[in-house]
N, CA, C and O of each residue as an XYZ file, in Angstrom:
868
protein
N      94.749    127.074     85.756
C      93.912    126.232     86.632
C      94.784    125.593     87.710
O      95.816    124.922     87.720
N      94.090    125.995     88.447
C      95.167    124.916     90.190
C      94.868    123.719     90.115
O      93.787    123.340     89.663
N      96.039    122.719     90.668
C      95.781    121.316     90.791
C      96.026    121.164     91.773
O      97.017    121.777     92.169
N      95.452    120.464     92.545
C      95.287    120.109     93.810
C      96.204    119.743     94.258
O      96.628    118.875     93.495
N      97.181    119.909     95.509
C      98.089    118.974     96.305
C      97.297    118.132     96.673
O      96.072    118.167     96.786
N      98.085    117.301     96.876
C      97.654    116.029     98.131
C      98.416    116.504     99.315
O      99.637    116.645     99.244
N      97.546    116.831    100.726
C      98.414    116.785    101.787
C      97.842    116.366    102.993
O      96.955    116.958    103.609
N      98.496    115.111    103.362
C      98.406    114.356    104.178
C      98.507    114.951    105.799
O      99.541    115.499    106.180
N      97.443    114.798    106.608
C      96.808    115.262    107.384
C      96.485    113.947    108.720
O      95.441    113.317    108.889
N      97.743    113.860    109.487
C      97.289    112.570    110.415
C      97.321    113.186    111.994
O      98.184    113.748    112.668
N      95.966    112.793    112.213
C      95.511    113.112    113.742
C      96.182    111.894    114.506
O      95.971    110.693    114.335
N      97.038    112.512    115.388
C      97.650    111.430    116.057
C      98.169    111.444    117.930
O      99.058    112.208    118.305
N      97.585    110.671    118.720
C      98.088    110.489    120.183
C      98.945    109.370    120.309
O      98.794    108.413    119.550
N      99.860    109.375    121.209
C     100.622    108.250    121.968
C      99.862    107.036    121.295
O      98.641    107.068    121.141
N     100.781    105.778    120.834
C     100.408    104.854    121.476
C     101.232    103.773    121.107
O     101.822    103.516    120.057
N     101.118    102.978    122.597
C     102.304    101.582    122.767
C     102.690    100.852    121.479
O     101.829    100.235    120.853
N     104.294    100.920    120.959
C     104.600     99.947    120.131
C     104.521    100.636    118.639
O     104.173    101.808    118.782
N     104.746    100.271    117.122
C     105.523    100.974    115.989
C     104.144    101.634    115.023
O     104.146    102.445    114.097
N     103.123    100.960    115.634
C     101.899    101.965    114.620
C     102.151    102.991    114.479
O     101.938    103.374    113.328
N     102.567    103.765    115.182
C     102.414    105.115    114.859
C     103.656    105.367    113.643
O     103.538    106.133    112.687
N     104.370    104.861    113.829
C     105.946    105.521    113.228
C     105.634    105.369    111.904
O     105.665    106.118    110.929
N     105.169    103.647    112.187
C     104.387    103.062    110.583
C     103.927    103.688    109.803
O     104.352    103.636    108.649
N     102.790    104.582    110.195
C     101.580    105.414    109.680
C     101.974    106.244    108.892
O     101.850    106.347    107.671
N     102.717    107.155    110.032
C     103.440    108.609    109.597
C     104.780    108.371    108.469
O     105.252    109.236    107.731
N     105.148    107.165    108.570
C     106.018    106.897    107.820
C     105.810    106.332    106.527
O     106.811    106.452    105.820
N     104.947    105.814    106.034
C     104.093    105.922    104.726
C     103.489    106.918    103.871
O     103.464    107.176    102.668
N     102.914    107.475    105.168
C     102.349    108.657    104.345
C     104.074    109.925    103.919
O     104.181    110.698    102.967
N     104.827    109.726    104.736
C     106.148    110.662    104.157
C     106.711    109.943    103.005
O     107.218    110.765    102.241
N     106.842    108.577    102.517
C     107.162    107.919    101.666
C     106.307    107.584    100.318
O     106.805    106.884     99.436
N     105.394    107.956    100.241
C     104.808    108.399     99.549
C     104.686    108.659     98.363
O     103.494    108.955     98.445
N     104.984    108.843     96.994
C     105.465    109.952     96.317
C     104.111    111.134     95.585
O     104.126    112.143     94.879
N     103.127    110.338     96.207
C     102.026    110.715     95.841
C     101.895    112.291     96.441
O     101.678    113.370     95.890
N     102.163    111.835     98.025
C     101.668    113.059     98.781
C     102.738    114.247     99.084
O     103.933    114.034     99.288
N     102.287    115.194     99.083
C     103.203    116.368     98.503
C     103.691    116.990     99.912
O     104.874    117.327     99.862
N     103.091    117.213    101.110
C     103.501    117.396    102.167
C     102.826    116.456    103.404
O     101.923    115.626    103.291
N     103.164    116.641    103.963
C     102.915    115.513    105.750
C     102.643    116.417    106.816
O     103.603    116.869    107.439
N     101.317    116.798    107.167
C     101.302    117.371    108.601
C     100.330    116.101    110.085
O      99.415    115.282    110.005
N     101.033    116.511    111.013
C     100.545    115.863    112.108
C     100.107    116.953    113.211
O     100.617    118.042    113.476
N      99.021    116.314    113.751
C      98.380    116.731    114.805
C      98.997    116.040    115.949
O      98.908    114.814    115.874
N      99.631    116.523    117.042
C      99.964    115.531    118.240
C     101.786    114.920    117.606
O     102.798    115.382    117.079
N     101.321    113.830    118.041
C     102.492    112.533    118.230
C     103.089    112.509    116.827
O     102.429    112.174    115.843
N     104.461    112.906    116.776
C     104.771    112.330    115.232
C     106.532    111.572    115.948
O     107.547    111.991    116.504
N     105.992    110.347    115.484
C     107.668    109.913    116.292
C     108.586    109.323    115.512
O     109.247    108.367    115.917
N     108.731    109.892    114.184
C     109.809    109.991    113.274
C     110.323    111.603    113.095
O     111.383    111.722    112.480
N     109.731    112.750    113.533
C     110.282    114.070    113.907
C     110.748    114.158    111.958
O     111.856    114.382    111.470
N     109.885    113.979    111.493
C     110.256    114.364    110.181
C     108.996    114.965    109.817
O     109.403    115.881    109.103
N     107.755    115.063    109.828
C     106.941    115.810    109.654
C     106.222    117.412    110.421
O     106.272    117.968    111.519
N     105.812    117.575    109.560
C     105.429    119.446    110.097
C     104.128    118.713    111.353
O     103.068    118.091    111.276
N     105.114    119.319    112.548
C     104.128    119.015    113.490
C     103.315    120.732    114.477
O     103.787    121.868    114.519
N     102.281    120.299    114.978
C     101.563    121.214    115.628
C     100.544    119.998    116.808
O     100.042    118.876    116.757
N     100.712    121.210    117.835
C     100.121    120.576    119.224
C      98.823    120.693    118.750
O      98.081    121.521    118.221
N      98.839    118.995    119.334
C      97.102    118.774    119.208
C      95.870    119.371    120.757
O      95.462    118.601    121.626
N      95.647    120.387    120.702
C      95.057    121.141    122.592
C      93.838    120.772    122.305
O      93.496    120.457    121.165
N      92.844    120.778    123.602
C      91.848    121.169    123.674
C      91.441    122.446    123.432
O      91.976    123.553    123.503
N      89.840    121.826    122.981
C      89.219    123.157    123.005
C      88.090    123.188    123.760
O      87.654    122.227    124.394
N      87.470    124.580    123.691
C      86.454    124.802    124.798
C      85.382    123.704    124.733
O      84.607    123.422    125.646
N      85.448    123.121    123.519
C      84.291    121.824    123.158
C      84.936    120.866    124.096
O      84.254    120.023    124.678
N      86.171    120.956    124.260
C      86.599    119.327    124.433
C      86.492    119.648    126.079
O      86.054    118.747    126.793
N      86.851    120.799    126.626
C      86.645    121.015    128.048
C      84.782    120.877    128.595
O      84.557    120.276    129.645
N      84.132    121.206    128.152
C      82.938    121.083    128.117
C      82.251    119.958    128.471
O      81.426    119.857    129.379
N      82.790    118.756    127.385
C      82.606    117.554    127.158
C      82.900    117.098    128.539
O      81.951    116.859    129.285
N      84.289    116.933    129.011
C      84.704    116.876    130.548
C      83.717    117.350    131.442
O      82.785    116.570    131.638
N      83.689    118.511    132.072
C      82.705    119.517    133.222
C      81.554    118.734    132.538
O      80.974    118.153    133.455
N      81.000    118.469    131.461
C      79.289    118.153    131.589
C      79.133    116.681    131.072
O      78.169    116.312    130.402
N      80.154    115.897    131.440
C      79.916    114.180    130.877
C      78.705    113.667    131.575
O      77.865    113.068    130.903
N      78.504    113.860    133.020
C      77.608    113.870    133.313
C      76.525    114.046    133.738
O      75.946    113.530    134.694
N      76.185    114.879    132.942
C      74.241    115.658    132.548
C      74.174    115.078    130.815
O      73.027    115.128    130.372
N      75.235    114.547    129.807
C      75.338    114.031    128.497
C      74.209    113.287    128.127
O      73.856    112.723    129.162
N      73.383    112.951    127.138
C      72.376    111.603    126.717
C      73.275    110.802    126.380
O      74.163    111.041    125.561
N      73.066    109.501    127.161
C      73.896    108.177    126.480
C      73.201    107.734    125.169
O      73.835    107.142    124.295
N      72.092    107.986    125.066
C      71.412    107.428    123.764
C      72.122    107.365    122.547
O      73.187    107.977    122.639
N      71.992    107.013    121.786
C      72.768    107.060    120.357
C      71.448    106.846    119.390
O      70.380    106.234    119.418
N      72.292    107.864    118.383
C      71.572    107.523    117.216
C      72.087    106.668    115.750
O      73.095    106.934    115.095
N      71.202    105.712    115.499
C      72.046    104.818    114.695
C      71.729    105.181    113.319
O      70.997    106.166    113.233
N      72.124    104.589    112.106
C      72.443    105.006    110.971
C      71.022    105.631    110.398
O      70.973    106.511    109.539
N      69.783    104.968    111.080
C      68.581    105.108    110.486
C      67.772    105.871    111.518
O      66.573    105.615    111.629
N      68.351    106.801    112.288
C      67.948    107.727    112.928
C      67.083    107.627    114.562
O      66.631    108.427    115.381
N      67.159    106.632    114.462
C      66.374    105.697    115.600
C      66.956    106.293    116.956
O      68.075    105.795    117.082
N      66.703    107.093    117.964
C      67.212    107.311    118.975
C      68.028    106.648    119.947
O      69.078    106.971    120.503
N      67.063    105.335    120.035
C      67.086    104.584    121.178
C      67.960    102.791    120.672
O      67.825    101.616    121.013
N      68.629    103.396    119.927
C      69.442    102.298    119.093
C      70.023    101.313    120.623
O      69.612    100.199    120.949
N      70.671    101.837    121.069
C      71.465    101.543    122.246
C      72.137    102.668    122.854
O      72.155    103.848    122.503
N      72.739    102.029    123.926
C      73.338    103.231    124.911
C      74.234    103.004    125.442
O      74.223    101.902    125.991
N      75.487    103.838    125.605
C      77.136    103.869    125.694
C      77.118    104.376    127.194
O      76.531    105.220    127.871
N      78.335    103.143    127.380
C      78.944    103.694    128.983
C      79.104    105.321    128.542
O      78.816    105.820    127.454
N      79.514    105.811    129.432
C      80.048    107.407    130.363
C      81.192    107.316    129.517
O      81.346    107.934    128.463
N      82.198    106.294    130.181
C      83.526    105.804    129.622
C      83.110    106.250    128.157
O      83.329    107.412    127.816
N      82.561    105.422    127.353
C      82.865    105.166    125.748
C      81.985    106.421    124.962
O      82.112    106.808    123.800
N      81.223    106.819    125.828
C      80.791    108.070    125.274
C      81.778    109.226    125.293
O      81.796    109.976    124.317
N      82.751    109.476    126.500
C      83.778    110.645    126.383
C      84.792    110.239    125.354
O      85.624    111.043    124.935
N      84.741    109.272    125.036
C      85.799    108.440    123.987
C      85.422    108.639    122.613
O      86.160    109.214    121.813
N      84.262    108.166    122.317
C      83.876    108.639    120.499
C      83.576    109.972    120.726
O      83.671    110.624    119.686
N      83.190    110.740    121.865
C      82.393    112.297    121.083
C      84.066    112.984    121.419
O      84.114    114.210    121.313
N      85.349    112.300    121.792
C      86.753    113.648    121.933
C      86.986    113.004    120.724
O      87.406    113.919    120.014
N      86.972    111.975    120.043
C      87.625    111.457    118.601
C      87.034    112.449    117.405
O      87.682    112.753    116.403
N      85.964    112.803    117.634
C      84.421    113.610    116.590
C      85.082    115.215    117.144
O      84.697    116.253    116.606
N      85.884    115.216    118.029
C      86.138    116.787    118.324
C      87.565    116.774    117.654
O      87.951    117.662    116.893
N      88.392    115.544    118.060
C      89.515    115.992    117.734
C      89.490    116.064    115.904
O      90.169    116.798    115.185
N      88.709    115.280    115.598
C      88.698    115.405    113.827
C      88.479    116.485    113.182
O      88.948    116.849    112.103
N      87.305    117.306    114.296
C      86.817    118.530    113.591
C      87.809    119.840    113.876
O      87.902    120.901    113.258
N      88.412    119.422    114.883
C      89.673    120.195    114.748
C      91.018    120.030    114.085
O      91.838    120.905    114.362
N      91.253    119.442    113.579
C      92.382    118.825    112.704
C      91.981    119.394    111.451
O      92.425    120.343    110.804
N      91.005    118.566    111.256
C      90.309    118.887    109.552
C      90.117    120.096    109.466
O      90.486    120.632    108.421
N      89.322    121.147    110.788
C      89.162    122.663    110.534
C      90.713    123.373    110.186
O      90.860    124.245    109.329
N      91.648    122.900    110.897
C      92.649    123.858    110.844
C      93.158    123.248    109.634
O      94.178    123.795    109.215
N      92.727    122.252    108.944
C      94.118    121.990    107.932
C      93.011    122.185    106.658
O      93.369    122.042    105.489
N      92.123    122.404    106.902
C      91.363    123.085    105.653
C      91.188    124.557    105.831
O      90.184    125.022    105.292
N      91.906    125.325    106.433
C      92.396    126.386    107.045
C      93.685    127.122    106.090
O      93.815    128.119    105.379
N      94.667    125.774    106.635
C      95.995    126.079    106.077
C      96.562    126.092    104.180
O      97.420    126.640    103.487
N      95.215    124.922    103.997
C      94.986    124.600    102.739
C      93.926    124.672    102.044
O      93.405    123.629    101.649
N      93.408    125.844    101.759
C      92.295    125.677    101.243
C      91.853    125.305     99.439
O      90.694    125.164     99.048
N      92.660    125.241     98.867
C      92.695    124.618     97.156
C      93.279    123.381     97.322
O      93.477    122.857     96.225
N      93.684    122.607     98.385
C      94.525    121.547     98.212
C      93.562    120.062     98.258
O      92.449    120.481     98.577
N      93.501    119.163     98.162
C      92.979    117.771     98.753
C      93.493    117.273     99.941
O      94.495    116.562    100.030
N      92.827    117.637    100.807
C      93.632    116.565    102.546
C      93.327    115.018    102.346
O      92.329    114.478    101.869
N      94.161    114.630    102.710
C      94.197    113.429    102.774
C      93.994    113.120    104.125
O      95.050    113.517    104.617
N      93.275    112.638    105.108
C      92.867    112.974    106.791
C      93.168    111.373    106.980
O      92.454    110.525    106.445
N      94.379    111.026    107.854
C      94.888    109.633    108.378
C      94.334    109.398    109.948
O      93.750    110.306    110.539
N      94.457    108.733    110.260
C      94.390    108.217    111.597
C      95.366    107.899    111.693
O      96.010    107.768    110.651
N      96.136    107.545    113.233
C      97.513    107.056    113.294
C      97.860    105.912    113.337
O      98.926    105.855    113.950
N      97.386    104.529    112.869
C      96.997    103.485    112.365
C      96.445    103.298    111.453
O      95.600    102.404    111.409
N      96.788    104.229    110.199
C      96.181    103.731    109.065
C      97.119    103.747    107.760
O      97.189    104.752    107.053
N      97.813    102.608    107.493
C      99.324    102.797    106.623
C      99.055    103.028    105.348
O      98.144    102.290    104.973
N      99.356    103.562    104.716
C      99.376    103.484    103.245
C      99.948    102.345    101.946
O     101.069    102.325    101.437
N      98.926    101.573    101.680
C      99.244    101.202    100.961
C     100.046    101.300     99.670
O      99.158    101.693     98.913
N     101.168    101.198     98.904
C     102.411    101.688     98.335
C     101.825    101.564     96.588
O     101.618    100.628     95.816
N     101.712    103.067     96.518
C     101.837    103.719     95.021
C      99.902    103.537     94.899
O      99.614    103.154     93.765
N      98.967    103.681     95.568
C      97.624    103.654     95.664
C      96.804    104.952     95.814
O      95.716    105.105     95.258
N      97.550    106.127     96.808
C      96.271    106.985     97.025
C      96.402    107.907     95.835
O      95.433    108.381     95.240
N      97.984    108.182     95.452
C      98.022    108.870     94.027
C      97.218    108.737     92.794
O      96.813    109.743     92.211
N      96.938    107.397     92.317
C      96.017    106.905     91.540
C      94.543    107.382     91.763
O      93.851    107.958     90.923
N      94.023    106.897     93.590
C      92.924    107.040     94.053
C      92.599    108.638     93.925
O      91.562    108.974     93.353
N      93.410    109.534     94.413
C      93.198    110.896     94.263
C      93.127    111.202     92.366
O      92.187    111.763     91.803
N      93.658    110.972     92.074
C      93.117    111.247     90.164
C      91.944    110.690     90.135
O      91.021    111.488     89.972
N      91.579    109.267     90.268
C      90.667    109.349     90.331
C      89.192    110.368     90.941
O      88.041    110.262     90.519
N      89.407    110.782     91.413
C      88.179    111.403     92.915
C      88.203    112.280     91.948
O      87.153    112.353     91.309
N      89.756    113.536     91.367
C      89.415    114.316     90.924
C      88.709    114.523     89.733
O      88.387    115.672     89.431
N      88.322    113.244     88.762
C      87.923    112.860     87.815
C      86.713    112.364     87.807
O      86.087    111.991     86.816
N      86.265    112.353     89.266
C      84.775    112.156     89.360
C      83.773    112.880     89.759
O      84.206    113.939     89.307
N      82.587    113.231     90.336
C      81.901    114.456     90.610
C      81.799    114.585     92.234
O      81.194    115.436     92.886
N      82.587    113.465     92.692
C      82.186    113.320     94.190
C      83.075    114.290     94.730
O      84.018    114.475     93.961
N      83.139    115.111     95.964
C      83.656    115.962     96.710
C      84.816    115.396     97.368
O      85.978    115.755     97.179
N      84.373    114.384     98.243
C      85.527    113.212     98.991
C      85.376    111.810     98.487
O      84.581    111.536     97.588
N      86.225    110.826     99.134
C      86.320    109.479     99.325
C      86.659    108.962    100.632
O      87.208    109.467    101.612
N      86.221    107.910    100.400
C      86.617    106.995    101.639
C      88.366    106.271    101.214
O      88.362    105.894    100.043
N      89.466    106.083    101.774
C      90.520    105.794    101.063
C      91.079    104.720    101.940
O      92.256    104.366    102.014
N      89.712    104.112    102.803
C      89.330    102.929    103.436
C      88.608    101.812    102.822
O      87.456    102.010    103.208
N      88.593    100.604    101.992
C      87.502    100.064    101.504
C      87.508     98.863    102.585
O      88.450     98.109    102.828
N      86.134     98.873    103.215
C      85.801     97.839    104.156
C      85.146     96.771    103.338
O      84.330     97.141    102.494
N      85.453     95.199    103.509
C      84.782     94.158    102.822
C      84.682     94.177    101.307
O      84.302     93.132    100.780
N      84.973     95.235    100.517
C      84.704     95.090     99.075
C      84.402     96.279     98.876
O      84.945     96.931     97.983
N      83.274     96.885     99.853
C      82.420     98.499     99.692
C      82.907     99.106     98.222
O      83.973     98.703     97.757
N      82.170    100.007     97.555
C      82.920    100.598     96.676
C      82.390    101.818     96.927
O      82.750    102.782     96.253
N      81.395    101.953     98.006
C      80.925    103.166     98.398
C      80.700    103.347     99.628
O      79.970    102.511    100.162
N      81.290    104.584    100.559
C      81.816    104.964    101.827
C      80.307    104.759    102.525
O      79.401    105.480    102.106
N      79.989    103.666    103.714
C      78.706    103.594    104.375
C      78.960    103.775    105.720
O      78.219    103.395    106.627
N      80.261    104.494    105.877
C      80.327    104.613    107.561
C      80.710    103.708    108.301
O      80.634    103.777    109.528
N      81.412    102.237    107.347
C      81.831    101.857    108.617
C      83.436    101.657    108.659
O      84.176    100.932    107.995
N      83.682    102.566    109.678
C      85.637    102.556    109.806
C      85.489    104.042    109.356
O      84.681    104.525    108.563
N      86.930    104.904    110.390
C      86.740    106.226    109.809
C      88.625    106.012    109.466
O      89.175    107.110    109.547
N      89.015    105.561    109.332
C      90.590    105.396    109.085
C      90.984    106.692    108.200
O      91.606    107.648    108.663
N      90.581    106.602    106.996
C      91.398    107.396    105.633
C      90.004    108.461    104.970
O      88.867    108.035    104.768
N      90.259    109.245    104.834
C      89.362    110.835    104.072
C      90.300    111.338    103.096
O      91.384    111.681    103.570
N      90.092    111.518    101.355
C      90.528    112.332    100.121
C      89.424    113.220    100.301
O      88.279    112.894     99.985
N      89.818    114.710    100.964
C      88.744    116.087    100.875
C      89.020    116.761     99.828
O      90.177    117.182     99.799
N      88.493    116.965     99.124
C      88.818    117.881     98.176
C      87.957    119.357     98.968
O      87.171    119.276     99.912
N      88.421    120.738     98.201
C      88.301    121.402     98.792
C      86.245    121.545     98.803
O      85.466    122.090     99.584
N      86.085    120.880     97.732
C      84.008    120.854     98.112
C      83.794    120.620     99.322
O      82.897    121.331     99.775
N      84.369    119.721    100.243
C      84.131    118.652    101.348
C      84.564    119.684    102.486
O      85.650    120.261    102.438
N      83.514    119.903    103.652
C      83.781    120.047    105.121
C      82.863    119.631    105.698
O      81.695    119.971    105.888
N      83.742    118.547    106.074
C      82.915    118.108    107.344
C      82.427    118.472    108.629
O      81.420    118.230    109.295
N      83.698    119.277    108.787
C      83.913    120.014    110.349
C      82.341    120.470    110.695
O      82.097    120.204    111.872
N      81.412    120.970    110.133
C      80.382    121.305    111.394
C      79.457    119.988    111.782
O      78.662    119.900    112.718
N      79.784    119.014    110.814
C      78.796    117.842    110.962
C      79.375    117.245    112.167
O      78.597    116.761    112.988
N      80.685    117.213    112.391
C      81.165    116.264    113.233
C      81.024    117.242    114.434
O      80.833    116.576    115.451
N      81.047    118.582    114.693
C      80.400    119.264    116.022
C      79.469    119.534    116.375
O      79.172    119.803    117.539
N      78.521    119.517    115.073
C      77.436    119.254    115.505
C      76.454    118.197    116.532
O      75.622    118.365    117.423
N      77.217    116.799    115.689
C      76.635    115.883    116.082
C      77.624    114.928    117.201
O      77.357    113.758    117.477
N      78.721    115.638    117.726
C      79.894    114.886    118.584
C      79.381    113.907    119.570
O      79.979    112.873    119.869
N      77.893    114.399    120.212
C      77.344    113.383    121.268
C      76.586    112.825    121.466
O      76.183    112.436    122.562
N      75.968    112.534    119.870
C      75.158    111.451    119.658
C      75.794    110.634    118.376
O      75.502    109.438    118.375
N      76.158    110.835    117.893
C      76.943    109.635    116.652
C      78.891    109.252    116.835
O      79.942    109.871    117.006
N      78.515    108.161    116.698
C      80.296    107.953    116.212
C      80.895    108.609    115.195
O      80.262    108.704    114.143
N      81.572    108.906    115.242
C      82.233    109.912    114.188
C      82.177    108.949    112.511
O      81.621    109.429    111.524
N      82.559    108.188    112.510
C      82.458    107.287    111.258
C      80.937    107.394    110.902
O      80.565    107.320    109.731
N      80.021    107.581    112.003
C      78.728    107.261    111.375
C      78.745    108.642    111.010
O      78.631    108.893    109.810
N      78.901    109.846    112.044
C      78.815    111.536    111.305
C      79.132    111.412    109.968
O      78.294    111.881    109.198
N      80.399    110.763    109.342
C      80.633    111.091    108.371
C      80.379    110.656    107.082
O      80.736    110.976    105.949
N      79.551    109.711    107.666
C      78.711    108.742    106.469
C      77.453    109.537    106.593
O      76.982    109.596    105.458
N      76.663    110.197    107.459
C      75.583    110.810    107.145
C      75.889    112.155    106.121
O      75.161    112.598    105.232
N      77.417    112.708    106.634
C      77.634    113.871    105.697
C      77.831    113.755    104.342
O      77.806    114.762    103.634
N      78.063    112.441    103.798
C      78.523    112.098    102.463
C      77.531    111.252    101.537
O      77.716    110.647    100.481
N      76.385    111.450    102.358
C      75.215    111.086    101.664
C      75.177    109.807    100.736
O      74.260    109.827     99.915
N      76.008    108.688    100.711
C      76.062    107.738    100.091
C      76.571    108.354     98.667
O      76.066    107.951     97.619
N      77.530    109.287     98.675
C      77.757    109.401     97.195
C      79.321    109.758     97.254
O      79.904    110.597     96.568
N      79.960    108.758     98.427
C      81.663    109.118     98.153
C      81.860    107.657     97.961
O      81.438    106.680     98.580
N      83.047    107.876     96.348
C      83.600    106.675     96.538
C      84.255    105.661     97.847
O      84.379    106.235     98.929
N      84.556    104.592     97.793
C      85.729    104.344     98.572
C      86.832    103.547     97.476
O      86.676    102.954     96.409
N      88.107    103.895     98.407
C      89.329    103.094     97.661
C      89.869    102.377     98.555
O      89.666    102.460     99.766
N      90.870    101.341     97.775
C      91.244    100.513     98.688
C      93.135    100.936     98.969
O      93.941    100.148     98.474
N      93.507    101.777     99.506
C      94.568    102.562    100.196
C      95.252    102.674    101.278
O      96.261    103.359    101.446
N      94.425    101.643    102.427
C      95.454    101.719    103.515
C      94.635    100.721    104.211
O      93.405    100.707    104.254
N      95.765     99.557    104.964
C      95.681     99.029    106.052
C      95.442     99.653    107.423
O      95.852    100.775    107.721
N      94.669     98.757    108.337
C      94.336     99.149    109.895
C      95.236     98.472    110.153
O      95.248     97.252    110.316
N      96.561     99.646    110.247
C      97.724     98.976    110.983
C      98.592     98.197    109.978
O      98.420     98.301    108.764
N      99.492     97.445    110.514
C     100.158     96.838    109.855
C     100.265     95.346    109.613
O     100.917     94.606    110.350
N      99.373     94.808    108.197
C      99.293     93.263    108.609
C      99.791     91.669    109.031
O     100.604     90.926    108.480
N      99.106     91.517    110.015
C      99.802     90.368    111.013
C     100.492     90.971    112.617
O     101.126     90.476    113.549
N      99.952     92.265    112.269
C     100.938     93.336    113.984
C      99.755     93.493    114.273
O      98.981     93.705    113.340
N      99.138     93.429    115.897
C      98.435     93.702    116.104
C      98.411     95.141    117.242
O      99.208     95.436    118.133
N      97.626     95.578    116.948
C      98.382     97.098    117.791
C      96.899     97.398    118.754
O      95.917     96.660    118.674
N      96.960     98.434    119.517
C      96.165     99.063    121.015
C      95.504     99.657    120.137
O      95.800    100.244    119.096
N      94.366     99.392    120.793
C      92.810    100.935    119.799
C      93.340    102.257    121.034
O      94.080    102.036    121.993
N      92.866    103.307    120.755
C      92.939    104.499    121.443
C      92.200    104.339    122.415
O      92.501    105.019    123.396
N      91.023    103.449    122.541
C      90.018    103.196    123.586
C      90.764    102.509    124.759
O      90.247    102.694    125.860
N      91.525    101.994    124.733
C      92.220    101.328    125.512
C      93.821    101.487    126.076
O      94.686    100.797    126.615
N      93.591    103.035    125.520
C      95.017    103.399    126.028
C      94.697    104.235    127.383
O      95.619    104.688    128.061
């Protein structure tokens, strides 16, 4: 019987000041996680890196931002929830592309393994996701949230920081499907149907540092 690696999977761009190094540098310290790949930016040059490109989705997105629906749809399906600048709409639907490309190729590279899917601001809390991953595998759920917001003990979409995939779990068509009408955190709370744990595994960032959102770089 195969046992799952853990392999840590962080989508990552530029940005001002030590979050990033932080991130990537937890998840290599680790002892939980068995290998470290990055998408983009890795600025400790110790992990298996690969260029994060566009794709024909993400060029698309560009040439047709505007003919796009600003509308959004909110958790309860409502169309007309509210409506996103131009700006913040090319911003959550390239985050919902770049995920589904990360996650496609590294559930690609790994297909029996558990990804562990980081953001590049999201540190690992020390000697936690190892535990959290036995757990998951010991339960009937596919993924987890390895984010716990406010207490949550169950993933409701809000914050997309940390993903335990086991190989049941792809998200990838939900999040291309739906790139230009949901936030990606909300895609992935509709894909997990209220039945992924969450754990409590990693800080937004590092606490008391306050660091740049990607929106604002």
């Amino acid at each position: 019987m195969h046992t799952p690696r853990l392999i840590a999977v962080i989508l990552s761009t530029w940005r001002p000041g030590t979050v990033v190094e932080e991130a990537v540098t937890a998840a290599l310290g680790d002892r939980a996680v068995d290998e470290v790949h990055v998408w983009g930016y890795d600025p400790t040059g110790r992990a298996h890196v690969y260029d994060l490109l566009p794709t024909l989705y993400h060029e698309a997105l560009d040439h047709h931002i505007n003919d796009i629906t600003v509308d959004v749809l909110d958790t309860q399906g409502k169309k007309t929830a509210y409506r996103d600048t131009r700006e913040r709409l090319r911003w959550r639907a390239s985050i919902a592309l770049d995920m589904w490309t990360v996650m496609s190729k590294a559930r690609a590279l790994f297909p029996r393994d558990t990804i562990l899917y980081l953001e590049n601001d999201a540190v690992l809390k020390p000697g936690r996701i190892g535990v959290s991953h036995a757990l998951l595998l010991r339960s009937n759920a596919p993924a987890a949230s390895c984010y716990r917001v406010g207490g949550a003990r169950v993933y409701d979409g809000d914050g997309n920081l940390c993903y335990l995939l086991t190989p049941r779990a792809d998200p990838g068509p939900h999040l291309l499907s739906y790139h230009f009408v949901q936030p990606a955190d909300w895609i992935m709370s509709d894909y997990s149907r209220g039945g992924w744990p969450a754990y409590d595994c990693v800080t937004h960032g590092t606490p008391g540092k306050q660091h740049v959102s990607s929106r604002e770089i």
